[in-house]
N, C-alpha and C positions, 0 to 999 in steps of 0.2 A: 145387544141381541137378547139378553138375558128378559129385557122390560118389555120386549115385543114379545116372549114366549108367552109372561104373565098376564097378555092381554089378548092372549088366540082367540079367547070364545068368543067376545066382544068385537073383532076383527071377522071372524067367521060370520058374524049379525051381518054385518054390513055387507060382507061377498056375497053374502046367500040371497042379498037383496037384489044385489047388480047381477046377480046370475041370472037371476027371474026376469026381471027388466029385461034383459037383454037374450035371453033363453041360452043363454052360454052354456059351452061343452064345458070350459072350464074356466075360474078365477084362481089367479094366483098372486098373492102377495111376497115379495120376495126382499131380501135384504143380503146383496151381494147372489151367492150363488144360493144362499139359503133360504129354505123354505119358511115364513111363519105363518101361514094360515093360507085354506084353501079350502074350494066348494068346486066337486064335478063328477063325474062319473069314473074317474082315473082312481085307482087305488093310490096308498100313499106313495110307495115306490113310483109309482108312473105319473105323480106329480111332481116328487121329486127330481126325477129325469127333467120333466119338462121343466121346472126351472132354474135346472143346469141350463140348460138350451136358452132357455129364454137370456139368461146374464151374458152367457159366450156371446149372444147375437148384439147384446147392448154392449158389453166391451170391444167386439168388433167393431163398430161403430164409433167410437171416441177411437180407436188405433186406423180409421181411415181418415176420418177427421186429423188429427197427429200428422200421417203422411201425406197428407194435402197440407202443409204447413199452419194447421191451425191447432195451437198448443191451447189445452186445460179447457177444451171444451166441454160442457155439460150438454147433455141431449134431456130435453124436456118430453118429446116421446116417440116412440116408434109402430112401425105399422107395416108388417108382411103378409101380401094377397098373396095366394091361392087363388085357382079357380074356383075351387068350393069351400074354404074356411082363409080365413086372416085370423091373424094374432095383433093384438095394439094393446101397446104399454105405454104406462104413462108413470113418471119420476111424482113419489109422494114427496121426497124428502131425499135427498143427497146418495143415502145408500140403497132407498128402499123405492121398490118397483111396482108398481098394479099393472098385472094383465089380464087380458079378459080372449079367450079361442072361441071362435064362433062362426057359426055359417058368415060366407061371405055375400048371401044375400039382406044382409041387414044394414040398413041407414049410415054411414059413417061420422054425419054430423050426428044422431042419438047415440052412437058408440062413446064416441068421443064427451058429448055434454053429460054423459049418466054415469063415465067412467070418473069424469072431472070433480060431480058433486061424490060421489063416491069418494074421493082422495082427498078432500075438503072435509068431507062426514069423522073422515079416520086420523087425520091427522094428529088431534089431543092425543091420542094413543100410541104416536109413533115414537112420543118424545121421550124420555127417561123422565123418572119423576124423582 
């Protein structure tokens, strides 16, 4: 965690791209329940919150996966509609999360493909060095 802190502002580059792209409420890069980098209008506390929320939803998900007997699944991404906003996340790297909140009238294939180069863009960064 410590080599994603040293790399926030460099990470925050890249959110604040996919944010515009995509005119998102909010980006959130996250690693487990922690936050490392984020672009929105949420203050830090009410990012923080949201990704609490955002992990609980991706750990629920490998624990319904589990009780459908499927063991040591990984989820590649996730995605909750709303009538008016969806949230979609998508796995950079084993612990660490990209999500992006957004009106739910927006494309889900540009969601999806701006979120992907975005997670390809960060990745040199995710690694320890």
């Amino acid at each position: 965690m410590d080599h994603l802190a040293s790399e926030a502002k460099r990470l925050t580059l890249h959110l604040n791209s996919l944010s515009r792209e995509l005119s998102a409420e909010a980006v959130l890069l996250t690693c487990g329940a922690n936050l490392v980098a984020h672009t929105s209008h949420l203050n830090h506390v009410e990012a923080e919150s949201l990704a609490r929320v955002i992990s609980e939803s991706w750990e629920a998900s490998v624990r319904v996966a589990n009780a459908l007997g499927h063991k040591n699944v990984r989820f590649e991404q996730s995605l909750h509609e709303g009538e008016d906003y969806l949230i979609y996340s998508l796995a950079a790297t084993s612990d660490v999360v990209l999500s992006v909140a957004l009106r739910a009238d927006r494309p889900l294939g540009m969601i999806r493909y701006n979120t992907k180069r975005t997670v390809e863009a960060i990745q040199p960064f995710l690694l320890p060095r």
